[in-house]
Backbone bond lengths (Angstrom), bond angles and torsions (degrees), N, CA, C in turn:
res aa  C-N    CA-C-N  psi(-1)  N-CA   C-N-CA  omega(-1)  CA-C   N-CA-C  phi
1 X - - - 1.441 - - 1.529 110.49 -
2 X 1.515 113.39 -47.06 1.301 107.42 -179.97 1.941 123.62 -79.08
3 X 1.479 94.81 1.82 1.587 104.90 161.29 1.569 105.29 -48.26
4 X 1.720 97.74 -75.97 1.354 127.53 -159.36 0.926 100.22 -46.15
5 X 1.463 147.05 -56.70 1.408 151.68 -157.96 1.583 97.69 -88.74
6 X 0.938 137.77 -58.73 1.700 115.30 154.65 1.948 128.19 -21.64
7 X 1.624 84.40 -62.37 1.407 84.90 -179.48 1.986 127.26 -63.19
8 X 1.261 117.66 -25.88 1.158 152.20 165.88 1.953 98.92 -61.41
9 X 0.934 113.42 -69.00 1.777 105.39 175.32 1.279 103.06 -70.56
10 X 1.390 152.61 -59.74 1.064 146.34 -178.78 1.578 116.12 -48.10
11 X 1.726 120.69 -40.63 1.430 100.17 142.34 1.382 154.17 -69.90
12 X 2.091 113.88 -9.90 1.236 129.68 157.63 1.338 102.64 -56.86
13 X 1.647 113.13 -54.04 1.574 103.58 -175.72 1.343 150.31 -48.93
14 X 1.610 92.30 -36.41 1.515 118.54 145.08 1.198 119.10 -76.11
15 X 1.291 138.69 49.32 1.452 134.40 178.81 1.636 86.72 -164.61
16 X 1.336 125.50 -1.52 1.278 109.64 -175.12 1.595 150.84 100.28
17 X 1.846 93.69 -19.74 1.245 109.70 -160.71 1.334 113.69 -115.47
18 X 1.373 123.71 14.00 1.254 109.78 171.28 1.450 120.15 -85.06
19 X 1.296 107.37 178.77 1.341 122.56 178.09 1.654 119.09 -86.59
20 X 1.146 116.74 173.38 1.496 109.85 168.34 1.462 131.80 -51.27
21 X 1.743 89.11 -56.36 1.801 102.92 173.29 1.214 89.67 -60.44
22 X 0.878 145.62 -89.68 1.597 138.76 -151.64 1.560 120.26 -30.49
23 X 1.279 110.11 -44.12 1.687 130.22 172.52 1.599 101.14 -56.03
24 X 1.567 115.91 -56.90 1.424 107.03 -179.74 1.352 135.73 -71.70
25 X 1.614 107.63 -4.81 1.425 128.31 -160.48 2.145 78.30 -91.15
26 X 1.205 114.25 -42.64 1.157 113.62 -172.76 1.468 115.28 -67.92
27 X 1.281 97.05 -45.76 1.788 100.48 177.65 1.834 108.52 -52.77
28 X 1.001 110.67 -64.21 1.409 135.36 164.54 1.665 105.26 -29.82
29 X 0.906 121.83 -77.85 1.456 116.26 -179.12 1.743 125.57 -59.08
30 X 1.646 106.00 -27.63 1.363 112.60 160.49 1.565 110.77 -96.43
31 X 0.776 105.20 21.87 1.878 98.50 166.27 1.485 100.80 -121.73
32 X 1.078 131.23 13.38 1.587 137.21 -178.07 1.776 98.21 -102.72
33 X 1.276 113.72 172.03 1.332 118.41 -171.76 1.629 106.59 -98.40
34 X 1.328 108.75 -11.26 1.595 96.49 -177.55 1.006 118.08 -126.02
35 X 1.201 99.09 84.64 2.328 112.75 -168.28 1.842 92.95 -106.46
36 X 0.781 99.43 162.18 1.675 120.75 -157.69 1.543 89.67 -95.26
37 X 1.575 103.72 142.92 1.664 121.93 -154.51 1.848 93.55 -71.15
38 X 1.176 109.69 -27.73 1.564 111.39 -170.72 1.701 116.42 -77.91
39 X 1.503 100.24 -36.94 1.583 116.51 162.86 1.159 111.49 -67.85
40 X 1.452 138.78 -11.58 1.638 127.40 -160.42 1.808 111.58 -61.32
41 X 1.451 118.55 -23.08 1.450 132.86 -177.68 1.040 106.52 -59.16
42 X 1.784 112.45 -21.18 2.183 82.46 -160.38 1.552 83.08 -116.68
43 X 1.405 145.78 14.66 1.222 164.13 -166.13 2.164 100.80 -56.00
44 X 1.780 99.12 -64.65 1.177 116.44 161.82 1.572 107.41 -38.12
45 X 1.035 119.24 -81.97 1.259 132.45 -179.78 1.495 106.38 -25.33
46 X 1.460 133.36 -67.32 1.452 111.45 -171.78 1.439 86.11 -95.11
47 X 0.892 167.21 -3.64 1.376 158.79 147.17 1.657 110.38 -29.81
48 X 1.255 117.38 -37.15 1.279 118.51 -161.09 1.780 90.25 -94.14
49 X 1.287 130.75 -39.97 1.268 118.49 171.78 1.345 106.44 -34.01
50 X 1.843 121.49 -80.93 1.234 111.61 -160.39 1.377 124.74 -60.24
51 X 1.382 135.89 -30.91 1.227 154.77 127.26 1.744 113.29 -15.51
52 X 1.060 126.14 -8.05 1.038 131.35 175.67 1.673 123.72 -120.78
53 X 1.150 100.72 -35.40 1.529 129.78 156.25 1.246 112.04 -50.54
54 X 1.003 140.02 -25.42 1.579 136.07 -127.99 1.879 91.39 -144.46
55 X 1.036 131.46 -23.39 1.479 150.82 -170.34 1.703 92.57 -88.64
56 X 1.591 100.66 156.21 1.237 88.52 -171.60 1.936 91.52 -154.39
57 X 1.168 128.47 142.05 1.646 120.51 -163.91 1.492 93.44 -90.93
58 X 1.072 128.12 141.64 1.597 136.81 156.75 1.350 113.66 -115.95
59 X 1.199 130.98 26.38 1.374 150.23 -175.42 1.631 114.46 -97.63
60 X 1.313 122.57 94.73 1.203 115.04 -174.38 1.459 108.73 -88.69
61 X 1.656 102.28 145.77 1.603 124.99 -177.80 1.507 119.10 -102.51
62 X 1.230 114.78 78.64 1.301 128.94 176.49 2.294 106.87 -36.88
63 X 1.488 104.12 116.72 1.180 104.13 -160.16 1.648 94.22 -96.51
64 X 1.031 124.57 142.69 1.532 116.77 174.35 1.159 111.02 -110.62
65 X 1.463 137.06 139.27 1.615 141.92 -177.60 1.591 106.74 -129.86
66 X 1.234 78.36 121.29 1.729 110.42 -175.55 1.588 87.50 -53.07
67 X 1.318 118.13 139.46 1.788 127.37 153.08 1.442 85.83 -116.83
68 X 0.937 94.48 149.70 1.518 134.89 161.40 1.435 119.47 -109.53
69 X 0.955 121.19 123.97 1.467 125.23 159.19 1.348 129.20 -78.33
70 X 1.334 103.48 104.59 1.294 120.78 -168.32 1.387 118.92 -71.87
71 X 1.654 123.35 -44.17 1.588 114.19 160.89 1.244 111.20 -48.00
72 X 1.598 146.73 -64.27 0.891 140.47 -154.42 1.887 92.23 -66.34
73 X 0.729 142.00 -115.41 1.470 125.41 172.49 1.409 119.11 40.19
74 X 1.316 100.27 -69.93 1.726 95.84 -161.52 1.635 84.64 -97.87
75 X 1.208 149.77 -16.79 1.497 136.92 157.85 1.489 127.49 -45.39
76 X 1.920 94.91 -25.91 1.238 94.27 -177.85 1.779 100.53 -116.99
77 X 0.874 121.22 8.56 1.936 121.32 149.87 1.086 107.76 -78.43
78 X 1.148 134.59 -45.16 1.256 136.73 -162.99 2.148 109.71 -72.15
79 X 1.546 96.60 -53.58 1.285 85.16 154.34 1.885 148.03 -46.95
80 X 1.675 86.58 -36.83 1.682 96.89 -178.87 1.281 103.34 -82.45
81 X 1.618 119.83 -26.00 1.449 109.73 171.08 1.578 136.06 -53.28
82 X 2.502 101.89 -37.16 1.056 117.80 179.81 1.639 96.35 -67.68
83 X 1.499 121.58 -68.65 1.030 124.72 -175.11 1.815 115.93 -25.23
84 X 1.329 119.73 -50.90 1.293 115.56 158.98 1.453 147.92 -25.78
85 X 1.681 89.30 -67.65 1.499 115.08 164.60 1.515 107.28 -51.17
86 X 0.754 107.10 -64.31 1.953 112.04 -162.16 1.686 95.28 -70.83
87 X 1.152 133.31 -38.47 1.446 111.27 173.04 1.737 112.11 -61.45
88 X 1.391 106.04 -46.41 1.557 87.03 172.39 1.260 118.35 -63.42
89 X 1.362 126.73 -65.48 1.639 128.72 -173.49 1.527 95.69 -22.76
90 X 1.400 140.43 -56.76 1.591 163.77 -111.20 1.796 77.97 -110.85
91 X 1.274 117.47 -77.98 1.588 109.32 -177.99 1.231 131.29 -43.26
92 X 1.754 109.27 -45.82 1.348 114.24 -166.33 1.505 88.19 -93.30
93 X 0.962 146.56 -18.33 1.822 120.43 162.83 1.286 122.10 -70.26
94 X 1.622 125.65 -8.38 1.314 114.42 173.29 1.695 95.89 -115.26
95 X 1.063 121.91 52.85 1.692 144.63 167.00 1.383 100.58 -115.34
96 X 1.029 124.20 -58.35 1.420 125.83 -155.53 1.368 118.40 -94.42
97 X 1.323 135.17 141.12 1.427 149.34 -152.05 1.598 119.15 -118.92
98 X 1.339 112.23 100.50 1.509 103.83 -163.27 1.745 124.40 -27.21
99 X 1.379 107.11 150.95 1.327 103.35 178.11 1.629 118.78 -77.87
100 X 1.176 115.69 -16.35 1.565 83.65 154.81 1.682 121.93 -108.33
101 X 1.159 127.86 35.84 1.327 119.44 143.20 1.665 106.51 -87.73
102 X 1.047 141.43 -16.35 1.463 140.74 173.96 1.335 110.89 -57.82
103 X 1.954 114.96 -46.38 1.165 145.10 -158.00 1.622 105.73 -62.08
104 X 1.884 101.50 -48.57 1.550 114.01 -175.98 1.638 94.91 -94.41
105 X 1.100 160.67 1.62 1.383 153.77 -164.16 1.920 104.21 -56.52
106 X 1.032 124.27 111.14 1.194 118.85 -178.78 1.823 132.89 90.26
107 X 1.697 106.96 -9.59 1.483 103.61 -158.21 1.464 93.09 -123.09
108 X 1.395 121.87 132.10 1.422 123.47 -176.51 1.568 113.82 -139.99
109 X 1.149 126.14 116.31 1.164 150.10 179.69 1.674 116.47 -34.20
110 X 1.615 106.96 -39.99 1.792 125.85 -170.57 1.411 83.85 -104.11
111 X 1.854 107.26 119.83 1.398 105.37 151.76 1.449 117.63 -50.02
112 X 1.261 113.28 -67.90 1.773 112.76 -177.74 1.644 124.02 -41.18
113 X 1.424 108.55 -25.65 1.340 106.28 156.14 1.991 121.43 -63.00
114 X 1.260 94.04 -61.97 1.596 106.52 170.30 1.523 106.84 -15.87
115 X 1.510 106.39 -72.96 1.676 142.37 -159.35 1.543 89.64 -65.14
116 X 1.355 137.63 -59.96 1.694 128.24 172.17 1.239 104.11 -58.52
117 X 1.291 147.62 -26.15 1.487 134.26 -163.39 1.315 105.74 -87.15
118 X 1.578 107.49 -42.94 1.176 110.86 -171.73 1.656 116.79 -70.68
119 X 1.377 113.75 -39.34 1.510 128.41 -176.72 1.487 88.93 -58.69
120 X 1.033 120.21 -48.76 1.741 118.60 -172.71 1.471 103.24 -48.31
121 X 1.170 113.34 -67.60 1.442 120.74 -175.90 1.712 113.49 -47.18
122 X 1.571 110.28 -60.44 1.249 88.74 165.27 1.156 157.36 -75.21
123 X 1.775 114.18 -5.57 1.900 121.67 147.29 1.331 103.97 -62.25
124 X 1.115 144.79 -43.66 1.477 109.36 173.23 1.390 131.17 -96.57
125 X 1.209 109.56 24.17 1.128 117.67 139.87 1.665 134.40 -84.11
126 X 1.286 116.29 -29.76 0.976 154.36 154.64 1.479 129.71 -36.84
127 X 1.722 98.57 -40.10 1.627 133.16 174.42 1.183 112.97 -76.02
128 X 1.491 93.00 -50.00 1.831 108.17 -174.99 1.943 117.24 -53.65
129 X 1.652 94.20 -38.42 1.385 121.13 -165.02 1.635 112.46 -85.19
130 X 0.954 100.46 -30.52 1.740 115.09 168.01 1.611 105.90 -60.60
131 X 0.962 82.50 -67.90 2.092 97.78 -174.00 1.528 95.66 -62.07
132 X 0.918 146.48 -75.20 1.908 129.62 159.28 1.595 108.21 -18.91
133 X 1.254 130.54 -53.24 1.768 124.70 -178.09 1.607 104.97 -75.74
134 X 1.013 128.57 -18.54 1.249 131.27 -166.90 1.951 97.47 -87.61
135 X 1.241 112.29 -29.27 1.602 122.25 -164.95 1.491 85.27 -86.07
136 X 1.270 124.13 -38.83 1.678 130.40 -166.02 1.753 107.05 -57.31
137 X 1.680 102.05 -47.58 1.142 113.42 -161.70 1.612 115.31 -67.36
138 X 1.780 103.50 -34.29 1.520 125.64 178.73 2.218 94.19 -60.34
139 X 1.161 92.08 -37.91 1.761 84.60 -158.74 1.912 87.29 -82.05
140 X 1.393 133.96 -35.21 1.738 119.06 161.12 1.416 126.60 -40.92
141 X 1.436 111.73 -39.05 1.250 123.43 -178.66 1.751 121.15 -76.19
142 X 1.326 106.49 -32.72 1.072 123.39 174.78 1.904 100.23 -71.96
143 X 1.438 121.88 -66.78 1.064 109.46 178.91 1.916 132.75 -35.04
144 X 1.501 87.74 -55.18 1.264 96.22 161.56 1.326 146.71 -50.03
145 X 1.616 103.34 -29.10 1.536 123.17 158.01 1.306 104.89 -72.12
146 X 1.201 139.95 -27.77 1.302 99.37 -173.54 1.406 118.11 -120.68
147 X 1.529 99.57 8.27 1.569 102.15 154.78 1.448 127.14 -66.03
148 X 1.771 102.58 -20.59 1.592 96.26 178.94 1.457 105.68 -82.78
149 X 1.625 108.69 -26.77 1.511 104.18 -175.12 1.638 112.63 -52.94
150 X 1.601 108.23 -53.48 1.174 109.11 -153.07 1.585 100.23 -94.62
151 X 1.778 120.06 9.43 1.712 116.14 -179.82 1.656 113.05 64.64
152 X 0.912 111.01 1.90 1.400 111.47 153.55 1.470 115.76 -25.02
């Protein structure tokens, strides 16, 4: 009986599915002296578990630890940090428009200057607003087409 039930886990085992106890019930029965002449093949096989168990390494593994160099590190943050700074400072000063052209922006002493600046301003504004009525007129025409299409 206790063949059968050997042989039966020893094919779960080879299929993958046993359990632990089951694995040790196997080790256990092939590490004993009276395993069945037909089982003697897989004998090696858990043989080498306990045989392996039982071994022990005296071989030391020299561990190596990364150093890092830490000046070089912060020599080179410190650079990308300057590099940072000075590209902005460098941007936002060619953003900005002296303070006294800000000061005069808009205010002119000669009416008749005023009166040309301003007329200026309003033809192109004027330009802008045309070409907007002109887009208006394309979307009237269109409506109108297709009220006749569709009898609207």
């Amino acid at each position: 009986m206790e063949l059968n039930r050997i042989e039966d886990i020893l094919e779960k085992y080879f299929q993958g599915e046993t359990s632990i106890a089951e694995e040790n019930q196997l080790k256990e029965y092939f590490s004993s002296p009276n395993v069945a002449q037909h089982l003697e093949q897989y004998k090696p096989i858990f043989g080498y578990f306990s045989q392996v168990k039982q071994q022990k390494s005296t071989q030391e593994l020299p561990l190596k630890t990364k150093k890092r160099n830490v000046a070089w590190i912060s020599i080179a943050a410190s650079v990308v940090v300057l590099l940072g700074i000075g590209t902005y400072l460098y941007v936002s000063d060619q953003n900005t428009t002296p303070v006294v052209a800000q000061s005069e922006l808009g205010t002119y002493d000669n009416p008749e200057e005023a009166l040309a600046a301003t007329q200026k301003a309003l033809a192109l504004l004027s330009n802008n607003v045309n070409v907007g009525i002109g887009s208006v007129q394309y979307i009237k025409e269109y409506q109108q087409s297709k009220n006749k299409i569709f009898k609207q």
